[in-house]
Backbone as JSON, one array per atom type, in Angstrom:
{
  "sequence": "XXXXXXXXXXXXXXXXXXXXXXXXXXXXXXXXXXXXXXXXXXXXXXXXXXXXXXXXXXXXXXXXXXXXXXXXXXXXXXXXXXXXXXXXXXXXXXXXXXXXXXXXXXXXXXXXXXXXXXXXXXXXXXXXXXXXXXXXXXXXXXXXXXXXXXXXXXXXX",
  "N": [[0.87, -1.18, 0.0], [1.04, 2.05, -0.82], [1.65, 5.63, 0.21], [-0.54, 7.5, -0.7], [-2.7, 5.74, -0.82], [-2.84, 4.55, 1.57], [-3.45, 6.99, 3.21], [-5.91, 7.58, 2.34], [-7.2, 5.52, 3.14], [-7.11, 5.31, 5.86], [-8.62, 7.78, 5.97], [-10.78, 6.92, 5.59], [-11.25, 5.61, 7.96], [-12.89, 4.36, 10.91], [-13.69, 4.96, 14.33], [-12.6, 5.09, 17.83], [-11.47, 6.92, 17.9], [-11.97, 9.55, 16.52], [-11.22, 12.11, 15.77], [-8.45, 11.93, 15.87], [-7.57, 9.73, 13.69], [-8.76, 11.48, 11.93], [-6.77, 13.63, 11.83], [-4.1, 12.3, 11.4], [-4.45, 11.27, 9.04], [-5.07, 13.66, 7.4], [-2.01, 14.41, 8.05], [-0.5, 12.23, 6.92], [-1.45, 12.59, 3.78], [-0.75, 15.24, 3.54], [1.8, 15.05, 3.5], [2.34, 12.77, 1.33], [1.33, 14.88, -0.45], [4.08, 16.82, -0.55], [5.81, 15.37, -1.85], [4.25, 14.81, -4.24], [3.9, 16.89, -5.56], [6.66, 17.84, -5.64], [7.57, 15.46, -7.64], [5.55, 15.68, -9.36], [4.28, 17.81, -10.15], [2.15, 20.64, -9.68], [-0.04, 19.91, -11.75], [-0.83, 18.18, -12.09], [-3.0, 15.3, -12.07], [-2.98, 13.58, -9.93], [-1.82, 15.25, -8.04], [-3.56, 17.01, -7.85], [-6.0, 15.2, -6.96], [-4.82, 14.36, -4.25], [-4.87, 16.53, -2.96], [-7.73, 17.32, -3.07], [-7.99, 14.77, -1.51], [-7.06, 16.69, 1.01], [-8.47, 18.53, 1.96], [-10.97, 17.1, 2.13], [-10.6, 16.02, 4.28], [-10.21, 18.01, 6.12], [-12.62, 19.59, 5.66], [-14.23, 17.48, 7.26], [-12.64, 17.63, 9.46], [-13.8, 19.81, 10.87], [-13.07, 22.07, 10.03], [-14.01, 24.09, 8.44], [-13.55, 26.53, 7.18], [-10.36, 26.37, 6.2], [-10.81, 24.2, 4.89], [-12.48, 25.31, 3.16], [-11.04, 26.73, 1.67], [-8.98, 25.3, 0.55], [-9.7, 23.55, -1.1], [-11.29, 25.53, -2.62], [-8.59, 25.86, -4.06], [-7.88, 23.62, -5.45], [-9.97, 23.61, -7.47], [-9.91, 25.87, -8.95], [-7.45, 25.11, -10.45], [-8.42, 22.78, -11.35], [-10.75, 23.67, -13.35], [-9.2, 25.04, -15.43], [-7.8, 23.15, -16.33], [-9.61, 20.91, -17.3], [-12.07, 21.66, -17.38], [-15.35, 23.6, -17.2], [-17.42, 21.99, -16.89], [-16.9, 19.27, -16.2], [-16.59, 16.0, -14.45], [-15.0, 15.64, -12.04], [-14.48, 18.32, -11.69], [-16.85, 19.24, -10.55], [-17.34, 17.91, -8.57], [-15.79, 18.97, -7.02], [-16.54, 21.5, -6.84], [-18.98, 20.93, -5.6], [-17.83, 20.12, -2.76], [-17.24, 22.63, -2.39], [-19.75, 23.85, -1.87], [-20.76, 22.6, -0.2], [-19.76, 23.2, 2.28], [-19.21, 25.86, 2.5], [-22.06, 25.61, 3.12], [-21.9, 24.44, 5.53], [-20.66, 26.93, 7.18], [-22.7, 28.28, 7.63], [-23.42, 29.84, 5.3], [-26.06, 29.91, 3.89], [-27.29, 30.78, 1.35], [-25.33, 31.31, -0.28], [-24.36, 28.66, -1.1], [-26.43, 27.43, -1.73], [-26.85, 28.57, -3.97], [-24.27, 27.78, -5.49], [-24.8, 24.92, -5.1], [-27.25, 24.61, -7.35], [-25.89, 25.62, -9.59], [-24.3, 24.04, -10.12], [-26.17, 21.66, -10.07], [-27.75, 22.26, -12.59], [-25.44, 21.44, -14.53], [-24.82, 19.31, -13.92], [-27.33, 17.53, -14.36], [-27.59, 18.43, -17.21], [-25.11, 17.19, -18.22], [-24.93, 14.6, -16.83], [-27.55, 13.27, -16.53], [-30.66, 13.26, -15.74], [-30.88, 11.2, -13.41], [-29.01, 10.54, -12.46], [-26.59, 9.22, -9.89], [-25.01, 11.0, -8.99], [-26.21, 13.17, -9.56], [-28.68, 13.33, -8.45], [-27.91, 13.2, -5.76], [-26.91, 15.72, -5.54], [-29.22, 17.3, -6.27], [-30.49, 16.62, -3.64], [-28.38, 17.64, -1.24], [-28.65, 20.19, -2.34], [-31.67, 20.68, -1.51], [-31.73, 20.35, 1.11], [-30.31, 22.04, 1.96], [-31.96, 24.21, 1.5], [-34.16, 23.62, 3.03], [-32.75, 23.9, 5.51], [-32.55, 27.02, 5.31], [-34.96, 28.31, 4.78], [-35.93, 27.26, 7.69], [-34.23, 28.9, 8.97], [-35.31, 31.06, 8.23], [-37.53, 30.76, 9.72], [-39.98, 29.83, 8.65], [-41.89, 27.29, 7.57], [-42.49, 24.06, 6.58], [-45.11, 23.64, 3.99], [-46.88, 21.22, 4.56], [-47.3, 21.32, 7.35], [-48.69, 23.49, 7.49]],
  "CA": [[0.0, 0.0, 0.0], [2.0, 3.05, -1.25], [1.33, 6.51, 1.05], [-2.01, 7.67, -0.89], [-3.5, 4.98, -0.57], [-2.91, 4.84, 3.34], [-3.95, 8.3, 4.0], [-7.49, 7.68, 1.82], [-7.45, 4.19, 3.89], [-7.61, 6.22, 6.88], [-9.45, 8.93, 5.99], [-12.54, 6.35, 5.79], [-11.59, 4.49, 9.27], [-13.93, 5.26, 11.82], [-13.2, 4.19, 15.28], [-12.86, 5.24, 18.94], [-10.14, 8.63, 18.05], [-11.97, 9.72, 14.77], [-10.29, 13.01, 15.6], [-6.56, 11.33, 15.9], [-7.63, 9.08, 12.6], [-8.61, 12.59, 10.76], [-5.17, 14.17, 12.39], [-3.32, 11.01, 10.87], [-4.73, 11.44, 7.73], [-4.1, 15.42, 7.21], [-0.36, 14.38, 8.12], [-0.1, 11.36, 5.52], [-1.62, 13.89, 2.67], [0.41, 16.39, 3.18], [3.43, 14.34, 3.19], [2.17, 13.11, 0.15], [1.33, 16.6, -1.06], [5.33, 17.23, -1.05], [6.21, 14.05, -2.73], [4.2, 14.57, -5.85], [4.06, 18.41, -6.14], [7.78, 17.35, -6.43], [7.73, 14.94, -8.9], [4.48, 15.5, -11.21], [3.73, 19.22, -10.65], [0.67, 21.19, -9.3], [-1.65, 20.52, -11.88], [-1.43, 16.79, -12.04], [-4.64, 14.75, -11.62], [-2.9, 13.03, -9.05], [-1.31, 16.13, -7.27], [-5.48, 17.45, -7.77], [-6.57, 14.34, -6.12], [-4.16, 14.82, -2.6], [-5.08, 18.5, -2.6], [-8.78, 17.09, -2.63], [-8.43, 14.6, 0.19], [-6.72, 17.59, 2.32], [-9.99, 19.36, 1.9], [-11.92, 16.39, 2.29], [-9.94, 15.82, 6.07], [-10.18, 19.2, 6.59], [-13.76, 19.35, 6.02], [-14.58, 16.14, 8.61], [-12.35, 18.0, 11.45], [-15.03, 20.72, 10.75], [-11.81, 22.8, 9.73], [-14.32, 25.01, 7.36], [-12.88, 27.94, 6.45], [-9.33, 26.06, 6.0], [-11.51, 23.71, 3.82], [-13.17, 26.11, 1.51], [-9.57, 27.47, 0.87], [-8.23, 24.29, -0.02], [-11.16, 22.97, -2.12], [-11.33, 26.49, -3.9], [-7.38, 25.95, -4.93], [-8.45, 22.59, -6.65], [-11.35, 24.04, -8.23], [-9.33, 26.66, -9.96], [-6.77, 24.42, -11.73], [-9.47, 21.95, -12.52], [-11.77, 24.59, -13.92], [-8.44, 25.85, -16.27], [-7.43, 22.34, -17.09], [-10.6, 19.79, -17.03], [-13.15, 22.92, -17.96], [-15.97, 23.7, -15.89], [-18.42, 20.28, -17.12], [-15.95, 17.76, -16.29], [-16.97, 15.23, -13.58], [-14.18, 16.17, -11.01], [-14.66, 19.87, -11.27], [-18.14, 19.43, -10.39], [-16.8, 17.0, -7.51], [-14.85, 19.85, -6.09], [-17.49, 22.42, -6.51], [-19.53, 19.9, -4.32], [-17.38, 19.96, -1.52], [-17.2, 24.49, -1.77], [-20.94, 24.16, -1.47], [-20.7, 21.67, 1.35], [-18.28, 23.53, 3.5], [-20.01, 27.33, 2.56], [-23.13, 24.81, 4.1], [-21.22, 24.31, 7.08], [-20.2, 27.89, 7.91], [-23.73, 29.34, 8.03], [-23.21, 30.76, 4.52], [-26.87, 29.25, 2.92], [-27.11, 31.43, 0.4], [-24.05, 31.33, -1.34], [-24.39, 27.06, -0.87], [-27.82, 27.14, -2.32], [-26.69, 28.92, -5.52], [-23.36, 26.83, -5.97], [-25.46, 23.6, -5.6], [-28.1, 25.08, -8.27], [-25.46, 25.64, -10.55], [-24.04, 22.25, -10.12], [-27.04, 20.83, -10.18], [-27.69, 22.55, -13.76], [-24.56, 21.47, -15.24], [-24.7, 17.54, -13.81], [-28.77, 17.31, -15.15], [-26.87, 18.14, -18.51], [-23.93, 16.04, -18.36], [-25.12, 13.27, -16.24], [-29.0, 13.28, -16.85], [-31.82, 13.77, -14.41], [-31.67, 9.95, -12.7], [-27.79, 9.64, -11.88], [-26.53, 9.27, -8.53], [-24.21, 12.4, -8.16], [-27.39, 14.38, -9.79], [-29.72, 13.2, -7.5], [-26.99, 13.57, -4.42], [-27.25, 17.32, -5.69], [-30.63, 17.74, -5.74], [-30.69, 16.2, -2.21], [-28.36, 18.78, -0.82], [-29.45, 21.15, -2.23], [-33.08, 20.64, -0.79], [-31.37, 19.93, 3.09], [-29.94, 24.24, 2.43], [-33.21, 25.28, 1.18], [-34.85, 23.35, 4.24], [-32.05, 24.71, 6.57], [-32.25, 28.02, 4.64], [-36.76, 27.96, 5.06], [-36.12, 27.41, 9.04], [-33.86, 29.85, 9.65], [-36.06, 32.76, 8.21], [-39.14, 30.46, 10.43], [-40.68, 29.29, 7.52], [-42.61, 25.84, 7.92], [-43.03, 23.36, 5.24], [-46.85, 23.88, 3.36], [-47.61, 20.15, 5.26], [-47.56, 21.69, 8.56], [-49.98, 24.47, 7.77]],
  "C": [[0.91, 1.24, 0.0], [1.11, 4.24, -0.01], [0.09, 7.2, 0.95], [-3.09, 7.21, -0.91], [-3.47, 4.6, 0.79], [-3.62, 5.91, 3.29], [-5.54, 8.65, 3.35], [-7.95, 6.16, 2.74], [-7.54, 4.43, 5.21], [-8.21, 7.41, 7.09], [-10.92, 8.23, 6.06], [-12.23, 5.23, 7.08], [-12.02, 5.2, 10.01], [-13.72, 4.05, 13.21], [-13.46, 5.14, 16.38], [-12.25, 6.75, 18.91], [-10.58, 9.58, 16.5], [-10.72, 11.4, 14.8], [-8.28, 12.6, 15.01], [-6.24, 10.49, 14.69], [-7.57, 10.02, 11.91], [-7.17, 13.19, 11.06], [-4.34, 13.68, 11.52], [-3.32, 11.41, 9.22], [-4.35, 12.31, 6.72], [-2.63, 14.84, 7.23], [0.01, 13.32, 7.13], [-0.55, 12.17, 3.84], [-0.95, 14.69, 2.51], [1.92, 15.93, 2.83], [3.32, 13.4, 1.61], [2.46, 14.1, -1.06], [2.64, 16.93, -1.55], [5.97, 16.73, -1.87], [5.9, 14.18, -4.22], [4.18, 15.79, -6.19], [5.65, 18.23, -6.39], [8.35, 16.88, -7.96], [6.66, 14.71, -9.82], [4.2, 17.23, -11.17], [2.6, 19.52, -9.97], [-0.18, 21.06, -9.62], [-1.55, 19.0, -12.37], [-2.75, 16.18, -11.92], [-4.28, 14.56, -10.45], [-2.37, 14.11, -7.9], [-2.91, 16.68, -6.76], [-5.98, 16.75, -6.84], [-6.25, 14.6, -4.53], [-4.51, 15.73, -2.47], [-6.93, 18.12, -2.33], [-9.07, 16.52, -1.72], [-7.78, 15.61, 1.41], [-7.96, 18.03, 2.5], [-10.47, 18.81, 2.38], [-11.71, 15.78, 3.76], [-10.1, 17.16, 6.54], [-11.8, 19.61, 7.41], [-14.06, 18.15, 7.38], [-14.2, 16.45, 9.56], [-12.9, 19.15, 11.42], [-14.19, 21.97, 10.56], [-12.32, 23.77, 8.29], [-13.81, 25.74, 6.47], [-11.26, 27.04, 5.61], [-9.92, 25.04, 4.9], [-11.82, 24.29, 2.67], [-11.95, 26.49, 0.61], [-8.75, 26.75, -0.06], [-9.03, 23.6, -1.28], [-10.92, 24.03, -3.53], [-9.43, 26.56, -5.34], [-7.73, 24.68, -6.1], [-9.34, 23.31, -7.26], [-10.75, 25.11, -9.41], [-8.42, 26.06, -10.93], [-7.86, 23.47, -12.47], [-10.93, 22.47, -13.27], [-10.73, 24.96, -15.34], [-8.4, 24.45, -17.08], [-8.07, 21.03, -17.22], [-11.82, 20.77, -17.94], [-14.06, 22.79, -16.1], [-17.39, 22.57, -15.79], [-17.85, 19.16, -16.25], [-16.51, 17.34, -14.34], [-16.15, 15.79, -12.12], [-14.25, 17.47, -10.78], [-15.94, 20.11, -10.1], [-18.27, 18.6, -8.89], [-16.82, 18.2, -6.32], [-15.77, 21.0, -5.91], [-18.66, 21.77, -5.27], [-19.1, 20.01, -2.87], [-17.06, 22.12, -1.11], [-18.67, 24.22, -1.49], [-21.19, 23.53, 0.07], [-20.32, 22.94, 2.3], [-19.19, 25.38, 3.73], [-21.24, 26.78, 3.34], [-23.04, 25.46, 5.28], [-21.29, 25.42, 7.9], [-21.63, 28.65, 7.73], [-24.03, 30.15, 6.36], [-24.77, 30.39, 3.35], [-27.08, 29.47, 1.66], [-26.11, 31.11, -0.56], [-24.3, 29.31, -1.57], [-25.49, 26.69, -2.02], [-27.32, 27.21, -4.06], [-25.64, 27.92, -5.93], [-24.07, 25.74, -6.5], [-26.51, 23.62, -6.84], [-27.55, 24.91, -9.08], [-25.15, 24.26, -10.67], [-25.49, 21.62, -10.69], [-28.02, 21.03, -11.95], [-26.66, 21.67, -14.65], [-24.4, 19.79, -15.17], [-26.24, 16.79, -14.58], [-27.87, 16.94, -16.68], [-25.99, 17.37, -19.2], [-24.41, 14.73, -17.66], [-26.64, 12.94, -16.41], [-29.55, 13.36, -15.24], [-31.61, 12.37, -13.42], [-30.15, 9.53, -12.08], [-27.4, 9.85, -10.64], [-26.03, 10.75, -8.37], [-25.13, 13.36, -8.37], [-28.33, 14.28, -8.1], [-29.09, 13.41, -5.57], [-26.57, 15.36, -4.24], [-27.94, 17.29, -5.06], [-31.15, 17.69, -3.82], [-30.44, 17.19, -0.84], [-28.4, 20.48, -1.26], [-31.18, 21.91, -1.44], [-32.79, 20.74, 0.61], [-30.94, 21.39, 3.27], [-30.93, 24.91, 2.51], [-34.14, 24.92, 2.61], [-34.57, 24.17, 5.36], [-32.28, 26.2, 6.84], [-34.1, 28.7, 5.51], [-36.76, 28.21, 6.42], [-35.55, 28.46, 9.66], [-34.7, 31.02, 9.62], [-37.59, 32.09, 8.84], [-40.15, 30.34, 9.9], [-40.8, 28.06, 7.73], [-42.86, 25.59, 6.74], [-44.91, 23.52, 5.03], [-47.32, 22.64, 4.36], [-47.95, 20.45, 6.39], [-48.03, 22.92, 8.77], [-50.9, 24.03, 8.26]]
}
């Protein structure tokens, strides 16, 4: 098992220290991170990929803000050199909407996932999983979004 494949092999163990597992994880990524920004470059897939599970550890130790930052750096090379259709872009835009979620930011979350959720209909059709894993959160912001301004679903008129 080479070092990226550890630090994604503990980024999904779940146990008694999840903190000290996500900790673990961040520190095998990054040590990664130096390894192939070394030897493939910044805008690798595979350099893309490590820069996405930092995010994606970042996110889980509820490390928001330090998340969105890291997410938004992927998102910009794979917007220049993927476009802005491509399956992984649309990945990574996933995880800025997430994380803007997180920090209270509904608004801005809502629209991201909208757009996404435009651009995966088109490319992936109306019935595929990552569409319908849109649509999903998107509906859980607008719910979130609905309660905060003390708005009740029409059923519980």
């Amino acid at each position: 098992m080479n070092r990226h494949e550890l630090s994604r092999s503990v980024t999904t163990e779940s146990g008694p220290e999840p903190k000290t597992v996500q900790s673990q994880a961040e520190q095998e990524y990054r040590a990664v991170l130096a390894i192939v920004l070394e030897v493939l470059g910044g805008r690798h897939p595979i350099t893309l990929a490590v820069r996405n599970g930092i995010a994606y550890v970042l996110t889980e130790q509820a490390r928001y803000g330090e998340a969105e930052r890291a997410y938004r750096k992927v998102l910009a090379v794979r917007r220049e050199v993927l476009g802005e259709h491509h399956p992984d872009t649309l990945t990574v835009r996933n995880g800025v909407a997430y994380v803007l979620a997180e920090q209270g930011r509904h608004g801005e979350a809502e629209q991201e996932f909208r757009e996404i959720l435009a651009v995966r209909r088109e490319v992936l059709g109306e019935h595929h999983p990552r569409t319908l894993t849109t649509r999903r959160s998107l509906e859980a912001v607008q719910q979130v979004r609905d309660e905060d301004l003390g708005l009740r679903p029409l059923w519980e008129l």
